[in-house]
N, C-alpha and C positions, 0 to 999 in steps of 0.2 A: 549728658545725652550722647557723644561722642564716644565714650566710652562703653556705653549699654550698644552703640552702631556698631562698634569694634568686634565687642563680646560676641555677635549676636553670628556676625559676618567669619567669625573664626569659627564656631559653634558648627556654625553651615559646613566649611572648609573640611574641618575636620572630620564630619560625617560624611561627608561623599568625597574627600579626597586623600586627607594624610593618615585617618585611621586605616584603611581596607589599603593603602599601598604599605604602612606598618605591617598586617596583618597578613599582604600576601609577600612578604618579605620572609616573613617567619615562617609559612607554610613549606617555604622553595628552601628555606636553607635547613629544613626536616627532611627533604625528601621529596616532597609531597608538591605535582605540577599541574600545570593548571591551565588556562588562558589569561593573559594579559590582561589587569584590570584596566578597565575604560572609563572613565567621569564618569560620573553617577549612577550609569547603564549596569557597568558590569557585564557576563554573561545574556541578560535582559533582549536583549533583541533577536541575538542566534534564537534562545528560548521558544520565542514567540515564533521565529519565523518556522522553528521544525515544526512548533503546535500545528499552524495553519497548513504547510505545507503537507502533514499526517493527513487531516482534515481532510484536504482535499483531494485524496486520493481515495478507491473503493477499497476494502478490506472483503478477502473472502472467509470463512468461517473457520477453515484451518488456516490459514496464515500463524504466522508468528503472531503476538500481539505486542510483542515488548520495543519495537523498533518507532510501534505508534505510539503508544504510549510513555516511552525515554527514549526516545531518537536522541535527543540531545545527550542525554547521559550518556548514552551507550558510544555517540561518535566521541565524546569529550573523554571517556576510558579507553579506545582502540588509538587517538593521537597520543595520549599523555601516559597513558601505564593502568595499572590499577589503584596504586595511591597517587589520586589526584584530585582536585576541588574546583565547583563551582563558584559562579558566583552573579548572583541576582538583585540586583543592584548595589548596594557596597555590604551586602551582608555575603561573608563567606560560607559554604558548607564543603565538607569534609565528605567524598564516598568512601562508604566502607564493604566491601565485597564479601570479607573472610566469614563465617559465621561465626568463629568465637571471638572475634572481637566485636561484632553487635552485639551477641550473647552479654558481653563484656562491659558494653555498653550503658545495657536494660537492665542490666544486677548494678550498677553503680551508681543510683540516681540522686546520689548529694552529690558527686562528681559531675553527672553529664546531664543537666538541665535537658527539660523539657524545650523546644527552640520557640524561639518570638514570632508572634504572626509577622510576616513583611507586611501585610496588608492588614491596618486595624478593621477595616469595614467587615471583616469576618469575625470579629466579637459581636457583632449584631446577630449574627444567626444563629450561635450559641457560644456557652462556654462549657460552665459544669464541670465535672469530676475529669474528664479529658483532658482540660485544660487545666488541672492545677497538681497541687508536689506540696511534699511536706506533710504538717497535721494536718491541714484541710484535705486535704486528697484521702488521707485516712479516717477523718470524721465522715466527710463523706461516704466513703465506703464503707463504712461500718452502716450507716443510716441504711443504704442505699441496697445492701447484699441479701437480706430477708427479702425480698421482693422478687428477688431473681432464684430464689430455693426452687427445686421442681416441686415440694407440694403445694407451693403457693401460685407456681403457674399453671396447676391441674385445675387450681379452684376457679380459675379466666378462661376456661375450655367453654362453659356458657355461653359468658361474654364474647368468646370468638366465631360461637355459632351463632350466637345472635345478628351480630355485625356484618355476617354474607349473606344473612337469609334479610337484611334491608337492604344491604347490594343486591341481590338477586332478586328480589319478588316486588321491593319501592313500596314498603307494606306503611302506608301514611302512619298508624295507627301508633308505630313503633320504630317512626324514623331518628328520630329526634337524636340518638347517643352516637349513630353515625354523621348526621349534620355536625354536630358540637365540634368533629373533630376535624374533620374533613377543612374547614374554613382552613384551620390553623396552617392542612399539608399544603393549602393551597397558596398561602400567603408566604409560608416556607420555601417554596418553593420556588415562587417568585422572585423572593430578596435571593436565595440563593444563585436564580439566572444573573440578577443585577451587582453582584457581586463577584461573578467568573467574570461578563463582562466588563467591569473595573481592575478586575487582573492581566486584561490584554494591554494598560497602559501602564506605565511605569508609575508608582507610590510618591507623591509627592508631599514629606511631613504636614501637616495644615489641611490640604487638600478637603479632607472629609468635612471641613468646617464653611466649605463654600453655597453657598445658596443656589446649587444647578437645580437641574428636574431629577435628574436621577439621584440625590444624595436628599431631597426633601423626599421621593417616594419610599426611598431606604428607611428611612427614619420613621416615615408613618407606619410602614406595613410593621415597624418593630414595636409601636405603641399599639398596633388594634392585636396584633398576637399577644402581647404583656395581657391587654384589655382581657380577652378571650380565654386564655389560662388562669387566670383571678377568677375569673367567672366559675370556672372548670373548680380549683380549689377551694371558692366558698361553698359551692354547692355539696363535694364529700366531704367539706370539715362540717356542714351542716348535718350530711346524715351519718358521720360516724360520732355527732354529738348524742343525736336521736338513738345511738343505741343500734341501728340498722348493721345489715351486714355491710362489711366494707371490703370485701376480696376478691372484686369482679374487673379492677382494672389495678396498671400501675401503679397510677397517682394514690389511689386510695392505701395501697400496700406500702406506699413511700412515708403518705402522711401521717400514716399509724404507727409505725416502724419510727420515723420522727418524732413522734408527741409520747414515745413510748420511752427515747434518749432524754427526752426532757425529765420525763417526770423521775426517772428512775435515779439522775444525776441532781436535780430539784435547782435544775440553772436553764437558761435557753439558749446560753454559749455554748452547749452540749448537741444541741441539736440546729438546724439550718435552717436560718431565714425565708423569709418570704420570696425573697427577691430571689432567694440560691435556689429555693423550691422550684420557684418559676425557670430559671438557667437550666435544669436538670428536665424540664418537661419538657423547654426547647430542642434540648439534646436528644429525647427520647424520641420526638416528633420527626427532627432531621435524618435520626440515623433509622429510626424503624422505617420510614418512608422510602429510605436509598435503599439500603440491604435488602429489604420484604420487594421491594419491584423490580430490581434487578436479577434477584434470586426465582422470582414469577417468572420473568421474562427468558431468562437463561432454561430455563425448567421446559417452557415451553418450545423453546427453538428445539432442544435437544429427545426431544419426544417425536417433535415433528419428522426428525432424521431419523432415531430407530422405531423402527414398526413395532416391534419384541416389546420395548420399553412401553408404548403406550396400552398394549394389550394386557399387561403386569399391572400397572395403573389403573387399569380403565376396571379391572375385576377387582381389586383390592376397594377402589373407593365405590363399588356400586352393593360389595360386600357389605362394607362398612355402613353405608347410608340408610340402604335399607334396613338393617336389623336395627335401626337403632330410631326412635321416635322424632326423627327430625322434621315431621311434618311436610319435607317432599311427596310426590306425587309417583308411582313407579313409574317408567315408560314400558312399551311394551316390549323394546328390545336393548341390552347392554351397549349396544353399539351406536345408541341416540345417545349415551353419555355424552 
């Protein structure tokens, strides 16, 4: 017993204290400077404090952005130099400025791994193809690249006018393919807030396995989106069994693309699991949500500034809508667009 208290107690030690002062030993005697590692913190606090303190100050629309967004970084290269590293709780990072050595980087990938979440509770909100190296990362991709062809996203042009004419008009009749999905952003979305909020405190290993409020609501919202996407994949593997068309969403161009690696290798280790299936719709769901509404939102701030810009717009999409059988209504003038 004393022995496993020993092990257990150096185990600790040397994750928060004799690895990362080994590690910042070897960085300083490269070159390469840094801040003073702290017990278990690390960098961790300054971190946090530039977040908040960005936060709460107004930003105006030209400003710089990069000062809110890496203030830390950016004071931590103006004290130290350009080669120099942080460090966020006892895990070191390296900045790298130059671009041929990123370049350098991203071409060398048995050399320079993918990095570890500091924070496991963000496996929860997905993994998939982003997260992995090696033959899976290429199995994947190979499964996963038929789906993103342009004539296969011409064939979901449909399915994209479908989806804003049940945003736009709340037509009951034909709601249904936007509910389905809509839960998933919503739930995503959520773990995702619960999840930056658990980034403002320092990662404590075990932690996630505590029974609080927020690490039980984590855990459910990760079972009813599992739930919810099963759902989603029984129902196209049901109609691409039926013979139906199947090229009006992702999933269905993933699943076919998938059962298509199967059959043609006559193994199922050729193609991706259920569970990957599911990781890979999580991923679609989190990043289609973030890039499509921020890219909304930016689109419209920057229309709202040039007048030119919305007049270009406003005649292109009223071009567009009318000539084509979308079942809008005209107005009577371009300028009620």
């Amino acid at each position: 017993m004393r022995s496993i208290k020993f092990f257990s107690l150096w185990k600790l030690l040397n994750w928060a204290y004799f690895r990362p002062r080994r590690l910042e030993r070897f960085l300083r005697n490269q070159g390469i400077n840094g801040n003073k590692y702290k017990f278990l913190y690390g960098d961790f606090k300054e971190l946090r404090k530039s977040v908040v303190d960005a936060e709460a100050k107004p930003i105006h629309i030209d400003d710089d952005i990069k000062p809110r967004l890496l203030g830390f970084f950016l004071e931590t290269i103006q004290t130290h130099g350009n080669d120099t590293f942080v460090c966020i709780g006892p895990n070191f990072s390296v900045i790298i400025n130059e671009p041929e050595l990123a370049r350098e980087v991203f071409n060398k990938t048995q050399v320079f791994h993918k990095p570890r979440r500091l924070n496991p509770w963000t496996e929860l909100l997905f993994t998939g193809i982003v997260t992995y190296e090696g033959e899976k990362w290429a199995k994947h991709r190979k499964i996963m690249n038929p789906a993103f062809y342009t004539e296969k996203l011409k064939m979901m042009v449909p399915a994209f006018n479908l989806s804003c004419e049940e945003v736009l008009n709340k037509w009951e009749s034909s709601y249904i393919s936007y509910e389905e999905g809509r839960r998933i952003f919503e739930l995503q979305g959520e773990l995702a807030y619960l999840i930056i909020k658990s980034g403002y405190t320092m990662y404590i290993p075990g932690s996630r396995f505590l029974s609080t409020k927020r690490n039980k609501r984590m855990k459910e919202i990760v079972r009813k989106v599992r739930t919810s996407i099963l759902i989603l994949i029984n129902r196209r593997m049901d109609t691409i069994r039926a013979g139906e068309s199947s090229n009006h969403d992702l999933l269905s161009l993933l699943l076919v693309s998938n059962n298509q690696e199967i059959e043609q290798h006559g193994s199922k280790s050729f193609g991706m699991t259920v569970e990957e299936v599911v990781e890979e719709c999580k991923l679609f769901y989190f990043a289609g949500q973030e890039t499509t509404s921020v890219l909304i939102l930016w689109t419209m701030v920057l229309l709202s500034r040039y007048q030119e810009w919305q007049d270009k717009a406003r005649e292109e999409s009223v071009a567009r809508i009318w000539n084509t059988n979308s079942g809008f209504r005209r107005t009577e003038s371009p300028q009620n667009c």
